[in-house]
C-alpha positions as CSV (number, residue, x, y, z in Angstrom):
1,X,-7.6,-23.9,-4.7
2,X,-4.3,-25.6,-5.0
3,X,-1.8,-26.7,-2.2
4,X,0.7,-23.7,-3.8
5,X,-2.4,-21.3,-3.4
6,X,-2.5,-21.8,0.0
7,X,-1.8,-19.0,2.6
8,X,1.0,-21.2,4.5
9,X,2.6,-21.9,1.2
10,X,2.2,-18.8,-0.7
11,X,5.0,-16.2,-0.9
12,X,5.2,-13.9,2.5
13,X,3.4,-10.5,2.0
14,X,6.9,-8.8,2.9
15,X,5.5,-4.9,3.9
16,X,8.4,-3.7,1.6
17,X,8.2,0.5,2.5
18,X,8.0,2.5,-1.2
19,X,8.9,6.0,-1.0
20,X,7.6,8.6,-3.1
21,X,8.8,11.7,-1.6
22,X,10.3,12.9,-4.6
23,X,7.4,11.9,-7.2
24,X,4.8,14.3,-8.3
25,X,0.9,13.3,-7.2
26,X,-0.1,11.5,-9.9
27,X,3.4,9.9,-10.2
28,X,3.4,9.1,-6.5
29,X,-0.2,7.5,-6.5
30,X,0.4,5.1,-9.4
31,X,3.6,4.0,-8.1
32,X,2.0,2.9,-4.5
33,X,-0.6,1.0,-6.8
34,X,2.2,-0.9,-8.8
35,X,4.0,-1.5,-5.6
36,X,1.2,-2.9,-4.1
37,X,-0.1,-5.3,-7.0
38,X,3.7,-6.1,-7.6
39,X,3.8,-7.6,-3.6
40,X,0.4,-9.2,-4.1
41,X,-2.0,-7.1,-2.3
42,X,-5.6,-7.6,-2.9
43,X,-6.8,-4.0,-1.2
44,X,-5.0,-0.9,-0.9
45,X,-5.8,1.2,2.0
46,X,-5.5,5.5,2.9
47,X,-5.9,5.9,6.8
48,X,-5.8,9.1,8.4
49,X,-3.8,9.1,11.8
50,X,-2.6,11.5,13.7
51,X,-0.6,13.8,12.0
52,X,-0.3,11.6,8.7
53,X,-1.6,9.3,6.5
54,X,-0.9,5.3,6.2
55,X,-1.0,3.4,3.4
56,X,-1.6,-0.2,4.1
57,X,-2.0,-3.5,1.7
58,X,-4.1,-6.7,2.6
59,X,-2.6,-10.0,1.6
60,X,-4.1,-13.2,2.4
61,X,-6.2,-11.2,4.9
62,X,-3.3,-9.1,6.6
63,X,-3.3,-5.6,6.5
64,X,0.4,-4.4,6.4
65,X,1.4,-0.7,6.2
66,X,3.1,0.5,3.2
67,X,4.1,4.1,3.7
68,X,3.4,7.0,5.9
69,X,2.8,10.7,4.0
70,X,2.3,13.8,5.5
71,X,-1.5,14.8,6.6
72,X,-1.6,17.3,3.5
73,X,0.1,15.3,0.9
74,X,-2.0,12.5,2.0
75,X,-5.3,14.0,1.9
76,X,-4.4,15.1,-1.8
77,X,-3.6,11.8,-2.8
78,X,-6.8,10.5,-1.1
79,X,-9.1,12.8,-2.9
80,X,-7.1,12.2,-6.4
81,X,-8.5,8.6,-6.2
């Protein structure tokens, strides 16, 4: 590993929120992959909390959240993956 690959010198994993409120599933789930490989994520996470669902990304082992959906919409896109 290089001094650039570094965690202290690599580029900030920046939770940037996506929103996908007005995509269809399909539409919505491939754009939260794409935002996530575009920030550098390495894992892509699906949580259920109360009332919702988070999507998180790890990056240079920090898990970040990425967006909240609502518990249905969430659960759809879970079970589409």
């Amino acid at each position: 590993m290089s001094a650039a690959d570094t965690p202290a010198e690599s580029p900030t994993f920046a939770a940037v929120p996506i929103s996908v409120d007005e995509l269809e599933n399909d539409e919505a789930l491939a754009a939260l992959v794409e935002h996530a490989v575009g920030m550098g994520a390495s894992d892509v996470f699906m949580l259920t909390i109360e009332g919702g669902v988070e999507v998180a990304g790890r990056h240079w082992g920090e898990v970040k959240p990425l967006t909240q959906w609502a518990l249905a919409r969430g659960q759809h896109l879970i079970s589409l993956v």
